[in-house]
C-alpha positions in Angstrom: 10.1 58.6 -47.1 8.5 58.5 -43.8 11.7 57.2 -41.1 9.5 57.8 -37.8 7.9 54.9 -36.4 5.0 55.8 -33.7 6.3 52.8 -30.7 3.4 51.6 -28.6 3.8 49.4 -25.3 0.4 47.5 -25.3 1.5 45.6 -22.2 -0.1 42.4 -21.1 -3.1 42.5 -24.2 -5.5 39.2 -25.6 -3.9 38.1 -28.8 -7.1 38.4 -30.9 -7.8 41.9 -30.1 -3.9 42.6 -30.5 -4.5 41.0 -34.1 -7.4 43.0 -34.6 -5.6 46.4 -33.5 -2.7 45.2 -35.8 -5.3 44.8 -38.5 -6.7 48.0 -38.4 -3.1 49.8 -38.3 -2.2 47.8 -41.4 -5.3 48.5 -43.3 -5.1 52.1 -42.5 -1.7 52.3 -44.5 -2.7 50.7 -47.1 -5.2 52.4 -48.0 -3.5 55.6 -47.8 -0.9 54.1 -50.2 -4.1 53.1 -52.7 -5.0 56.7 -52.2 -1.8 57.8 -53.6 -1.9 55.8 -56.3 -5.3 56.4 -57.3 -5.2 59.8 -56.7 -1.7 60.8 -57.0 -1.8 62.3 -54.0 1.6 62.4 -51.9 0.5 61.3 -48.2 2.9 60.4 -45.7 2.7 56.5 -44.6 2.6 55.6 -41.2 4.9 53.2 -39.5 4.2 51.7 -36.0 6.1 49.6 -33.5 3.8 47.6 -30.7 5.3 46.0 -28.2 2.7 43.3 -26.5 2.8 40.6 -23.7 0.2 37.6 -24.7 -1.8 34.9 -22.0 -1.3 31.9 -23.2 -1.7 31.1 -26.8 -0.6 28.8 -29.8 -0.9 30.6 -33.6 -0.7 28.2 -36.4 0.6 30.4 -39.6 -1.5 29.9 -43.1 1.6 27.6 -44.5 1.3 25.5 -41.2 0.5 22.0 -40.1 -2.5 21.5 -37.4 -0.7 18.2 -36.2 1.7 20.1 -34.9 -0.8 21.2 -31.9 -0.5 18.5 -29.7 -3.4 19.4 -27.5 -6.9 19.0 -28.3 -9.9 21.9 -27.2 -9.7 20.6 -23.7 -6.5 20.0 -22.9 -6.5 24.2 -24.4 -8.8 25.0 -21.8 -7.0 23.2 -19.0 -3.8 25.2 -19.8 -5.4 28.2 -20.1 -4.4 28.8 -23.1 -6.0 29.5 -26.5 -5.5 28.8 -29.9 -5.8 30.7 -33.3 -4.8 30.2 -37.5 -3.8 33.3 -38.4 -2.5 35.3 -41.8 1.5 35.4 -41.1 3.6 32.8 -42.9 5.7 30.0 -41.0 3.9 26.7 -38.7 2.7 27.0 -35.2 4.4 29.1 -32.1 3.5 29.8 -28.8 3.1 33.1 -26.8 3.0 33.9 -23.0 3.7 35.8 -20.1 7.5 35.9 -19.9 8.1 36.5 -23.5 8.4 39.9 -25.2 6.6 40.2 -28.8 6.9 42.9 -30.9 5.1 44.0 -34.1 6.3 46.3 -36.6 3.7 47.8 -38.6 5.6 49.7 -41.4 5.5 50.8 -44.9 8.9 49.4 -46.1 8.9 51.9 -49.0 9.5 54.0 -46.2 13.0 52.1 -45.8 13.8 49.6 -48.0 11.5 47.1 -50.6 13.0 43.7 -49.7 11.2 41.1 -47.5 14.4 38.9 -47.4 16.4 41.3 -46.0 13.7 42.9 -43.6 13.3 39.3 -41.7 17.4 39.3 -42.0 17.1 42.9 -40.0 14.7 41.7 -37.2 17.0 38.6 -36.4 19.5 41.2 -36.7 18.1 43.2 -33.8 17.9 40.1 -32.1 21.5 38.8 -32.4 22.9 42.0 -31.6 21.1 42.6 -28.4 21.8 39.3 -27.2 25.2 39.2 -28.0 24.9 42.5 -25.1 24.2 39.8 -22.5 27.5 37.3 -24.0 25.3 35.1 -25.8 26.4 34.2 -29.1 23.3 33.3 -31.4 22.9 32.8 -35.1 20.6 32.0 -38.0 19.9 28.6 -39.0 20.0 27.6 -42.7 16.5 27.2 -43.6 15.0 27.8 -40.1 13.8 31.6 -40.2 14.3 33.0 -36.5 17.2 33.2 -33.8 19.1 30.3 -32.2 22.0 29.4 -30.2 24.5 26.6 -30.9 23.5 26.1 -34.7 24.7 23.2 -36.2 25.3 21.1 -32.9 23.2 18.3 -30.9 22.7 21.4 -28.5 20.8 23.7 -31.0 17.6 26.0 -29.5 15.6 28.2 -30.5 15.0 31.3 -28.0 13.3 34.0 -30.8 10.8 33.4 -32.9 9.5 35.4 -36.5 6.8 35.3 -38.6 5.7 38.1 -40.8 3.2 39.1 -43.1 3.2 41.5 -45.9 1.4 43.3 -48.4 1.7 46.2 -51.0 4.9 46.4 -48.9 3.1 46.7 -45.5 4.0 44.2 -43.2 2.1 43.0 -39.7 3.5 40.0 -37.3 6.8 40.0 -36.4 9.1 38.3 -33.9 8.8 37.0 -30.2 11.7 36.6 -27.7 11.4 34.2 -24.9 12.8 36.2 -22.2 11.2 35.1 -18.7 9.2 32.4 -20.5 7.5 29.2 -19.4 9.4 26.7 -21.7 6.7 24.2 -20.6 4.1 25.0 -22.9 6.1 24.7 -25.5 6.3 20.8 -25.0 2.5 20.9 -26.4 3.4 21.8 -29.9 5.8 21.3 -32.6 7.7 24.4 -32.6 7.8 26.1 -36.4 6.9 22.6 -37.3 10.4 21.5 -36.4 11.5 18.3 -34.5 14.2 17.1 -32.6 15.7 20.6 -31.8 14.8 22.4 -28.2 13.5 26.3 -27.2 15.1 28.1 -24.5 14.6 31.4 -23.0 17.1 34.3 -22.0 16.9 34.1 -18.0 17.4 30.0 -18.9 20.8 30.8 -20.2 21.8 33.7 -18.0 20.7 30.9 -14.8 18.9 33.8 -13.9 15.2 34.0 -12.1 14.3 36.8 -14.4 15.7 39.2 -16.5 14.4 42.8 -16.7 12.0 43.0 -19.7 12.4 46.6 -20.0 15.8 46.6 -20.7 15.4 44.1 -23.3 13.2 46.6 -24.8 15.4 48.9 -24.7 18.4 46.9 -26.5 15.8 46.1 -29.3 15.2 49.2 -30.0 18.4 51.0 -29.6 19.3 48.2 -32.6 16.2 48.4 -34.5 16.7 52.0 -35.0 20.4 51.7 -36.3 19.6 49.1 -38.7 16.4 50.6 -40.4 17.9 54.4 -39.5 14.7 54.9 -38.1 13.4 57.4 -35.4 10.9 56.3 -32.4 8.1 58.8 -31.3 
């Protein structure tokens, strides 16, 4: 088992060429776990962590509903923003300046063979660092990401996940709204869910903004505990 994950800070990148960057990574492990099959050869998979800030976009998953865009090509173009249908499960989200996305690229085998409990891990991360700025958030039955004030009138959503994976390689992954523009998510359906609200970490702290970098920094130190990894 390979436990070191290479971390990358992409900074402010176009999603599509962050998909495609992502895409290559993935494919790259994969194939190096064919070869091992095929060739019983023992090679050591590679696991990678990208952290990415997008311009404007909305990404529809494979499962999700178009409806839930509520902005047609130019309305996009007004906004700035753009919009893609991509390969990770879940409905349609938004990303954007303000928000802090990160991708892990690993080979579970390297850690653990259970999609279940890898989503239950990054909301984990999530939870735990928030709870660092005395913000209690939780898991919603059914609703896959983090949220404050579950089962009241008052329930939001402030991170977001959506994952893809295959021969235990996964891609995607979560986005916090950290400095965000809550606006934009008035265009869509978010997740495909009505009636509740999004919020965004300097929203709850009443703070202008709230330094990005040492929400980095809180992921990771609670990414590495729960998948007993090791950053290089």
């Amino acid at each position: 088992m390979n436990k070191q994950i290479e971390l990358q800070d992409l900074g402010t990148k176009d999603y599509k060429q962050t998909w495609d960057y992502q895409e290559t990574l993935f494919k790259d492990i994969v194939d190096a776990k064919i070869k091992n099959r095929r060739e019983e050869t023992a090679l050591k998979t590679k696991n990678y962590f990208l952290f990415v800030s997008h311009p404007h976009v909305y990404t529809l998953g494979k499962s999700g509903d178009l409806s839930n865009l509520l902005l047609n090509e130019g309305q996009l173009a007004e906004k700035g923003a753009t919009f893609y249908k991509i390969n990770r499960g879940g409905d349609i989200t938004y990303h954007g300046p303000g928000q802090i996305v990160g991708y892990p690229i690993l080979d579970l085998e390297n850690f653990f063979t259970d999609i279940h409990k890898y989503l239950r891990f990054l909301e984990e991360m999530v939870i735990l660092t928030l709870a660092e700025y005395g913000l209690k958030a939780d898991r919603s039955p059914g609703e896959t990401g983090v949220w404050l004030d579950v089962g009241t009138p008052f329930a939001r959503k402030i991170c977001a996940l959506g994952v893809r994976a295959s021969r235990w390689v996964t891609m995607h992954g979560f986005a916090l709204n950290v400095n965000a523009n809550l606006g934009y998510f008035d265009n869509i359906i978010p997740c495909g869910i009505r009636g509740k609200a999004v919020t965004s970490l300097n929203v709850e702290l009443a703070q202008k903004t709230i330094d990005e970098a040492e929400v980095k920094e809180k992921l990771l130190k609670h990414f590495k505990v729960l998948f007993e990894a090791e950053f290089i």
